[in-house]
C-alpha positions as CSV (number, residue, x, y, z in Angstrom):
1,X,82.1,107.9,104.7
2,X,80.5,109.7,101.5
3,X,80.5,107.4,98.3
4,X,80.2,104.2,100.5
5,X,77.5,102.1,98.5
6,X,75.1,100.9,101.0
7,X,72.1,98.2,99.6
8,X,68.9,98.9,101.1
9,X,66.6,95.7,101.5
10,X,63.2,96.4,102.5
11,X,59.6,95.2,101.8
12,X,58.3,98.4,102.1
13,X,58.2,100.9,98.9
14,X,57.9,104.0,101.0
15,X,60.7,103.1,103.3
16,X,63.1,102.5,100.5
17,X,62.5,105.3,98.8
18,X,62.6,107.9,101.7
19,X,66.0,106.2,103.0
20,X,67.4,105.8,99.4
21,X,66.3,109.9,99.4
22,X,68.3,110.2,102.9
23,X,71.0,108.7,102.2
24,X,71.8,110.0,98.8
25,X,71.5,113.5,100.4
26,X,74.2,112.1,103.1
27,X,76.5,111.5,99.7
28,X,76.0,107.8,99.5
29,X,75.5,105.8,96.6
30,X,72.2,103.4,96.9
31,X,70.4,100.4,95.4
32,X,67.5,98.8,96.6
33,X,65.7,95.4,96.9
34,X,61.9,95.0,97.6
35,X,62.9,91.1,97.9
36,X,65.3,88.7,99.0
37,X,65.4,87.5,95.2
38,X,66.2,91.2,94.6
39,X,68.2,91.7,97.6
40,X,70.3,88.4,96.0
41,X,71.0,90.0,92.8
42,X,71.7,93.0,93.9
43,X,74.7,91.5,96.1
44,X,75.8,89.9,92.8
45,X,76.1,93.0,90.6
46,X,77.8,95.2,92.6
47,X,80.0,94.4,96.4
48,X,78.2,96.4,98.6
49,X,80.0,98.7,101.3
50,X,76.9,98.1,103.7
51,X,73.2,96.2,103.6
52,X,70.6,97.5,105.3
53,X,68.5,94.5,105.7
54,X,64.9,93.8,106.9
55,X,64.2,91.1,108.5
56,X,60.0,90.2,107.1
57,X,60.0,89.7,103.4
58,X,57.5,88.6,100.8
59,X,59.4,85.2,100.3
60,X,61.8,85.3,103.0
61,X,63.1,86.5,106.0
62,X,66.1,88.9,107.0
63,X,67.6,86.2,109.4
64,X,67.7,83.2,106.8
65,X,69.6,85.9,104.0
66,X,72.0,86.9,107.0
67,X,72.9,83.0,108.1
68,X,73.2,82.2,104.4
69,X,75.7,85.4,103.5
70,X,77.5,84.5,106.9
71,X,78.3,80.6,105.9
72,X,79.1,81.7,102.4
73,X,82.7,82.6,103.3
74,X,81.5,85.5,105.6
75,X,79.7,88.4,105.4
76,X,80.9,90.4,102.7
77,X,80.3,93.9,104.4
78,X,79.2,95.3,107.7
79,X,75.2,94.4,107.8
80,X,72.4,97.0,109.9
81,X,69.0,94.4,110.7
82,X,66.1,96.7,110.6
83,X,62.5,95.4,111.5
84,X,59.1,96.5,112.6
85,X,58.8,93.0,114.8
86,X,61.8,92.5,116.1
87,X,61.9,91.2,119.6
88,X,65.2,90.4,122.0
89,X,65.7,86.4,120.0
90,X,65.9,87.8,116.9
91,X,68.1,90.7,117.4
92,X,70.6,88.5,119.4
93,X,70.5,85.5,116.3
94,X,71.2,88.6,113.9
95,X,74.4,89.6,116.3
96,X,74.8,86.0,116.5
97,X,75.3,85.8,112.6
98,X,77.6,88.9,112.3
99,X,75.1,92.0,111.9
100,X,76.5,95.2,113.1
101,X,73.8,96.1,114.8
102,X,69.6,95.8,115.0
103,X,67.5,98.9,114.8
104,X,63.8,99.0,115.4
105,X,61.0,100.4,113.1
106,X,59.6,103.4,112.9
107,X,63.3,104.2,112.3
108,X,64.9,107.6,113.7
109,X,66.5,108.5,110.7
110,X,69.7,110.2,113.0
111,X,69.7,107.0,115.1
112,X,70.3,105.3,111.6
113,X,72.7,107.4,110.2
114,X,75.3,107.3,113.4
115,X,74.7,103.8,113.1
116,X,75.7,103.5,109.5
117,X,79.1,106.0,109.2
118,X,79.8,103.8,112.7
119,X,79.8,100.6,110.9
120,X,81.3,101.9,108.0
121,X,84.1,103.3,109.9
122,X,84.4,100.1,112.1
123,X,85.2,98.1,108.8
124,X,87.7,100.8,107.7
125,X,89.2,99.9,111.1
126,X,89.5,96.2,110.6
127,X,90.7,96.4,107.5
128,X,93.4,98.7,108.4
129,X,94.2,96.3,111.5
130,X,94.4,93.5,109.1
131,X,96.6,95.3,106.7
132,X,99.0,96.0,110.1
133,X,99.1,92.6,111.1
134,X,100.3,91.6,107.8
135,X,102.8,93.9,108.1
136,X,104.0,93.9,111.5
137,X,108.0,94.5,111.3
138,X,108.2,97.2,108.2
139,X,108.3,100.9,108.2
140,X,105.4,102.5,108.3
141,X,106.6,105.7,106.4
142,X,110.2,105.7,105.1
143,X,112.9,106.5,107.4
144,X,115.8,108.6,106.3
145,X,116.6,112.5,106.1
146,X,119.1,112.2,103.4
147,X,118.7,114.2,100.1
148,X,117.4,110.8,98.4
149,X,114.8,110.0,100.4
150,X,113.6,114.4,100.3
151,X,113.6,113.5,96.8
152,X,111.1,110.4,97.1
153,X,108.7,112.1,99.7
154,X,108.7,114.8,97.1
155,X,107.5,112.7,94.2
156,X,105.3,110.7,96.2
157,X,103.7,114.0,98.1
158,X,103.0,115.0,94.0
159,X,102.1,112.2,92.7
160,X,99.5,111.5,95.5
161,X,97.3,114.9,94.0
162,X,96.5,112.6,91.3
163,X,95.2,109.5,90.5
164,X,97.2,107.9,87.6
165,X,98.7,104.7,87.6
166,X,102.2,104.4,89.1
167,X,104.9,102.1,88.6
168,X,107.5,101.7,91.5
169,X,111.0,99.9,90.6
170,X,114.1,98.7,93.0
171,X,116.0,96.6,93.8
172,X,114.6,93.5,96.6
173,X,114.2,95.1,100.1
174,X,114.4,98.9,99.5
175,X,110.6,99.4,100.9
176,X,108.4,99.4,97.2
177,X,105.6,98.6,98.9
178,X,106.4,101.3,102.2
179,X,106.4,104.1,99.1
180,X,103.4,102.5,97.7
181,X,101.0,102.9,101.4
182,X,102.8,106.1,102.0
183,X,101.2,107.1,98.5
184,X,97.7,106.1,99.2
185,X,97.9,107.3,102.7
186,X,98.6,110.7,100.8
187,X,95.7,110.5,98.4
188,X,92.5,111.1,98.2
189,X,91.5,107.8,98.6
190,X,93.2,107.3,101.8
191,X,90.3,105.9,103.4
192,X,89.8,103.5,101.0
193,X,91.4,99.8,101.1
194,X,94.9,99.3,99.9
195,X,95.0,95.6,98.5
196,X,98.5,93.9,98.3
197,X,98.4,91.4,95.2
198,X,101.4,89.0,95.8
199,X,101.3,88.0,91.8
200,X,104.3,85.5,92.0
201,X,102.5,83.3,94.2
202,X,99.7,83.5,91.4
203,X,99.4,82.1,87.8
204,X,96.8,81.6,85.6
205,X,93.6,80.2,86.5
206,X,94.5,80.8,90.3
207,X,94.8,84.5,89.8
208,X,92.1,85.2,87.5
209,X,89.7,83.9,90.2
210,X,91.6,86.1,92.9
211,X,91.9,89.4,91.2
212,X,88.4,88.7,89.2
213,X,86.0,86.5,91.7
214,X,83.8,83.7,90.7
215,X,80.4,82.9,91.0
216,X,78.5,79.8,91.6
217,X,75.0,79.4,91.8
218,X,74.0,81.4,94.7
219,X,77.9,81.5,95.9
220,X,79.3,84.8,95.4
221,X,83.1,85.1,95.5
222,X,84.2,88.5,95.7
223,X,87.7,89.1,94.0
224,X,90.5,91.7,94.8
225,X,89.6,94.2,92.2
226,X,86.3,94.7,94.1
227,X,87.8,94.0,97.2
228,X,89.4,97.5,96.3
229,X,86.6,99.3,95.0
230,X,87.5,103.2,95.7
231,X,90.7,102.2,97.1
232,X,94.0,101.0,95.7
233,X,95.4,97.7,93.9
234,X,98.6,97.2,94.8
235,X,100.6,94.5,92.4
236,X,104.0,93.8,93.9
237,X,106.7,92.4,91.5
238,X,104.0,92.9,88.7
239,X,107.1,91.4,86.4
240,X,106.0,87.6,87.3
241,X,102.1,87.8,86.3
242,X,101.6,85.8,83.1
243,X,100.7,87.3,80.0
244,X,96.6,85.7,79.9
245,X,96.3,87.5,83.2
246,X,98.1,90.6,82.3
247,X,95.8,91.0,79.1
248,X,92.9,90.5,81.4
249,X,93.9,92.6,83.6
250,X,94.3,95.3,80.8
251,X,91.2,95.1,79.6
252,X,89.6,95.5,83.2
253,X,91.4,99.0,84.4
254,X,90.9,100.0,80.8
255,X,87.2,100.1,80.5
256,X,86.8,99.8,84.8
257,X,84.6,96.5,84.2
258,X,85.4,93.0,84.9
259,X,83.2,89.5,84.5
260,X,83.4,87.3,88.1
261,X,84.1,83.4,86.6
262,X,81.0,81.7,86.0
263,X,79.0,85.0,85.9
264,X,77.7,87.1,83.2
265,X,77.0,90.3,84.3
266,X,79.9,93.1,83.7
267,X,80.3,94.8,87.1
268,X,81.7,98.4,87.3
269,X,85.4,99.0,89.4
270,X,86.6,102.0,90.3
271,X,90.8,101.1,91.3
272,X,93.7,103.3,91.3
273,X,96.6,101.0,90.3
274,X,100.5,101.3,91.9
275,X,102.4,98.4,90.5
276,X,106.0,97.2,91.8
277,X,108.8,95.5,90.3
278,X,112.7,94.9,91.0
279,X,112.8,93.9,87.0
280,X,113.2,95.9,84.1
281,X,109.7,95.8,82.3
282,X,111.4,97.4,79.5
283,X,113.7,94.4,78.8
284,X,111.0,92.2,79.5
285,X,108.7,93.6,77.0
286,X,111.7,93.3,74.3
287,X,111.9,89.5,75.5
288,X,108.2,89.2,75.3
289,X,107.7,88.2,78.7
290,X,105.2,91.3,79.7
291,X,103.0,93.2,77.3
292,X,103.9,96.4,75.9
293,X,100.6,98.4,75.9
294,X,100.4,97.1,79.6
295,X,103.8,98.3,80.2
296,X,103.4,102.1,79.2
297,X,99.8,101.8,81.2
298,X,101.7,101.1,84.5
299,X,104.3,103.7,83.4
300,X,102.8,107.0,83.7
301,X,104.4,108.0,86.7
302,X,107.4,106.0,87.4
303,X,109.2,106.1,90.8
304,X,112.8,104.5,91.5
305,X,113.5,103.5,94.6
306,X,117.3,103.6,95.1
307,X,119.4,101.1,97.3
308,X,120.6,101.8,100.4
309,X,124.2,101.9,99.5
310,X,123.3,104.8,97.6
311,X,122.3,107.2,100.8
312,X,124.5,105.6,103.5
313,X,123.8,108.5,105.5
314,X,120.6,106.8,106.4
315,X,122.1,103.9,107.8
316,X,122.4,105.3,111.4
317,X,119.1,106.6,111.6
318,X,117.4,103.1,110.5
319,X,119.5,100.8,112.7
320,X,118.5,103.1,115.6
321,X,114.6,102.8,114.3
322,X,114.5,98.9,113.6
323,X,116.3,98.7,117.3
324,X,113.5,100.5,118.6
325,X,110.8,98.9,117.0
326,X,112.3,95.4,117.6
327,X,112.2,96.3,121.4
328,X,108.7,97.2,121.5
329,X,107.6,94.6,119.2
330,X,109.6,91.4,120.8
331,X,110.8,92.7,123.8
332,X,114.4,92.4,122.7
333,X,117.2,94.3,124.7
334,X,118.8,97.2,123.4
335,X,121.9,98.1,122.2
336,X,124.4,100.8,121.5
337,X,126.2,101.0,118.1
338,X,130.0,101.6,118.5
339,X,131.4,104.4,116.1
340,X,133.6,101.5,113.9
341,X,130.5,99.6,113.5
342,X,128.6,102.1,112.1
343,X,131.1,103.2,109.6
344,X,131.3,99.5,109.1
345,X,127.5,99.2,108.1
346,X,128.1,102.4,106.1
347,X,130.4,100.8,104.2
348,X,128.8,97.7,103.3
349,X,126.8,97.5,100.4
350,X,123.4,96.0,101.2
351,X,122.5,93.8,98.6
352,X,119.0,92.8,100.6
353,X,118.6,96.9,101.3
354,X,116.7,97.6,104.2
355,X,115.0,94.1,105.0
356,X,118.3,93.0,105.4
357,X,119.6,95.4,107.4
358,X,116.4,94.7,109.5
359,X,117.4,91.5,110.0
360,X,121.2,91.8,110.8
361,X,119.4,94.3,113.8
362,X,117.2,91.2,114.8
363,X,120.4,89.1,114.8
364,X,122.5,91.5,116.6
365,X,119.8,91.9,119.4
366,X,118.8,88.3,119.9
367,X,122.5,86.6,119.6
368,X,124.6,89.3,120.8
369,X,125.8,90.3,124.3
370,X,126.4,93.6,126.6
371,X,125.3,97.0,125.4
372,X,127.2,97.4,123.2
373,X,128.1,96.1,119.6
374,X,131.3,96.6,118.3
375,X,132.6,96.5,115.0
376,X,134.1,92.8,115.2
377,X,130.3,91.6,116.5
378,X,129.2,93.1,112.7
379,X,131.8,91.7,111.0
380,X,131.0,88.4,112.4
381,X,127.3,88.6,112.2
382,X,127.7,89.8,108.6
383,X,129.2,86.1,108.1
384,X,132.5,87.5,105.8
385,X,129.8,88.6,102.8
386,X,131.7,89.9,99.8
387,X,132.9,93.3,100.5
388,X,133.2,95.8,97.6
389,X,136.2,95.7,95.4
390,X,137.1,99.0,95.3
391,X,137.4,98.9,98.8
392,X,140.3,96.5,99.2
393,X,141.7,97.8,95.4
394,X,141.2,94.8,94.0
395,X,140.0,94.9,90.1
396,X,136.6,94.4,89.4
397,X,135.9,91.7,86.9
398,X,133.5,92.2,84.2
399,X,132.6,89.1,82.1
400,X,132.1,89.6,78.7
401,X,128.3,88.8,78.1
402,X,124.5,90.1,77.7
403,X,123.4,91.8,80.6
404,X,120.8,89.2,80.7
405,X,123.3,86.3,80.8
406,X,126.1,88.4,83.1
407,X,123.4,89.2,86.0
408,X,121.8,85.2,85.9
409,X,125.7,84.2,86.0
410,X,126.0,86.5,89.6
411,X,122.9,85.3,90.7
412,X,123.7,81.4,90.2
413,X,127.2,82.0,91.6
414,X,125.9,84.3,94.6
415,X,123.0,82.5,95.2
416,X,125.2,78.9,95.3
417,X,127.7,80.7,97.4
418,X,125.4,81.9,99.9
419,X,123.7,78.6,100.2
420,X,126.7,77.0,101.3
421,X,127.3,79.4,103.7
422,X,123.7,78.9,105.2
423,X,124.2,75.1,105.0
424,X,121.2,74.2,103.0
425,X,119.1,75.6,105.3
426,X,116.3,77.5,103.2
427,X,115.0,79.3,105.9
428,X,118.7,81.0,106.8
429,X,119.5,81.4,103.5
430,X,116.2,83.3,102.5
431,X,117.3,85.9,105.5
432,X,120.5,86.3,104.6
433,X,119.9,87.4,101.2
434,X,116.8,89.3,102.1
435,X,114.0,87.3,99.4
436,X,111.1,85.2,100.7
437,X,111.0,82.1,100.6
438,X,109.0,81.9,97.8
439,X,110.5,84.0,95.5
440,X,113.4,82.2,96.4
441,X,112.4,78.8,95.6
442,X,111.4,80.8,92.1
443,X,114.4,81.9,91.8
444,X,116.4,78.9,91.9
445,X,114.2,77.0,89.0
446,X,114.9,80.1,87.0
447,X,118.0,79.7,87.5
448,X,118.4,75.8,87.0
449,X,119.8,75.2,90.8
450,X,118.2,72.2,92.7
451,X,119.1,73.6,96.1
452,X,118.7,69.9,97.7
453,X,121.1,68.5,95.3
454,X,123.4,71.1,95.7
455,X,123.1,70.2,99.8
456,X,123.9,66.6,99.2
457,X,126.9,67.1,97.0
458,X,128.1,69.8,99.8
């Protein structure tokens, strides 16, 4: 894994140069520590990718550093214990306390390396594991062979030969964030983390200290922006983060340094930044909810995710993948989409987009019966939602007001609407129009609705 960053901790002078000499010929970037003072600060300035870490010391011991990185919120990297004394206690105490593995003195310097881009590439793994488990359910890579979703491939495929910052926009549900992995996965930092920043469940204080870190006495607290070092930060609905951490923020891609809370030592970061919104930053920068000079940061390369009711076409192709994917996940039954219902679902417009359409699949499998679902089944499951006007000829009403004002007078009357429907039940509701819970709950102080009153006047 070339331009990994691997701390090398080692009493010995002529052992930490010839493995810093090693290793920078492999194409990795070293530091060293003679100490575990050293070693300390060196873990401070900069996250490490890997520590090479002996175990005798001049005031300290290997196995003492290790426990104390361990109980400090884990180990912040894979760890190799080397040592010229080891015997089998020790190397099973280091095991024990998380290090990847225990190599013996006089090193083999091909032993060590295999055991290095093997470590390295076992935390790649994890990672990537983790970042699977968290999103167990989506698409992986967008689905659809209509002429929209060419076009975004297209743009995504070019935009992935460079590394400028990239601002995705769309409507709730369309897959920002499926674009935004598909784009790193693409890149030249592909094997680099991608780090999701959920900024509305963040404000002030509490996101500083998550994108920047914090540090506290001895206690290091590595934040996201390291977190992603080489990699990608991902800010999804980048519309909500306040305007302290914005100008932060700023600053930090800007001159690709950032101060941890509590610390005083600039550390370098080195992010490629994709941000997400369903807003127009535009109007919000002419409100003076999001900064300007932030705004035309983020919009260097702009990509618009369209809704699905603007390449139906697609609509067969994802039910059939979301069927298949719900089978193997859940073990849920499948079934066979009559013609009428398909038209049906081709004619509804999809105000949740594809995580709705994802869930109406769930629904279809786990309440439904026999193979086959017709289009009554859909209209029932569907729950009589608002079909479009022009389909029935009925005029479309246009109330005479702001943009602003006309879409928060929709949302209020939708959102009401559909929380009667779902009989106060948040959890129902939050499925049915395809927005977490979270954002949800957001949503409704925005919009001055107190969803339990609403329940107890209903």
């Amino acid at each position: 894994m070339s331009d990994a960053y691997v701390l090398v901790v080692d009493d010995e002078p002529d052992i930490r140069m010839l493995l810093r000499d090693v290793l920078e010929d492999e194409g990795y970037q070293v530091a060293l520590a003679g100490s575990v003072a050293e070693a300390k600060s060196q873990r401070r300035s900069r996250r490490p990718d890997l520590i090479l870490l002996d175990v005798w010391m001049p005031d300290g011991d290997g196995i003492s550093l290790l426990k104390e990185w361990s109980d400090d919120e884990g180990l912040p990297c894979p760890v190799v214990m080397v040592s010229g004394h080891g015997n089998v206690e020790t190397a099973v105490e280091a095991t024990r306390l998380g290090a990847y593995d225990f190599i013996e003195k006089p090193l083999s310097i091909d032993k060590l390396l295999i055991t290095l881009n093997n470590a390295l590439e076992s935390a790649r793994l994890q990672r990537e594991n983790v970042g699977l488990k968290r999103r167990a359910g989506t698409v992986s890579e967008p689905v659809g062979r209509s002429a929209v979703m060419a076009n975004l491939r297209d743009q995504v495929q070019r935009m992935a030969q460079h590394d400028t910052w990239v601002l995705i926009t769309g409507e709730p549900g369309v897959g920002k964030q499926t674009f935004a992995r598909l784009l790193h996965a693409r890149s030249a930092r592909r094997d680099s983390p991608f780090i999701v920043v959920s900024v509305g469940s963040m404000s002030g204080d509490e996101a500083i200290a998550e994108l920047f870190g914090s540090e506290q006495g001895e206690r290091v607290r590595y934040g996201l922006l390291e977190q992603a070092a080489g990699g990608v930060l991902f800010l999804d609905e980048v519309a909500e983060m306040d305007l302290q951490t914005q100008g932060r923020l700023l600053h930090a891609l800007d001159t690709q340094r950032i101060s941890r809370i509590g610390g005083d030592q600039p550390i370098s970061v080195n992010v490629r930044v994709i941000a997400a919104s369903q807003y127009d930053l535009a109007e919000a920068v002419e409100q003076g909810h999001f900064r300007e000079d932030l705004y035309y940061r983020l919009n260097v390369l702009p990509l618009n995710v369209l809704p699905l009711r603007e390449h139906p076409e697609d609509i067969p192709e994802l039910l059939e993948y979301h069927m298949k994917q719900l089978h193997q996940q859940e073990g849920l039954p499948m079934r066979v989409f009559q013609r009428p219902a398909l038209e049906r679902l081709q004619q509804y417009h999809w105000p949740g987009n594809v995580r709705e359409l994802r869930n109406l699949v769930q629904r279809l499998m786990i309440l439904g019966s026999g193979d086959e679902i017709t289009r009554d089944e859909v209209d029932r499951t569907l729950g009589g939602q608002t079909h479009r006007p022009e389909e029935s000829g009925e005029a479309l009403v246009v109330p005479d007001l702001p943009l602003r004002e006309a879409r928060e007078q929709f949302e209020r009357q939708y959102l009401l609407q559909q929380l009667e429907r779902s009989e106060g039940n948040m959890t129902r509701l939050a499925e049915r129009v395809g927005l977490e819970r979270t954002h949800l709950y957001r949503k409704f102080k925005a919009l001055g609705i107190d969803p339990k009153r609403v329940k107890s006047d209903s």
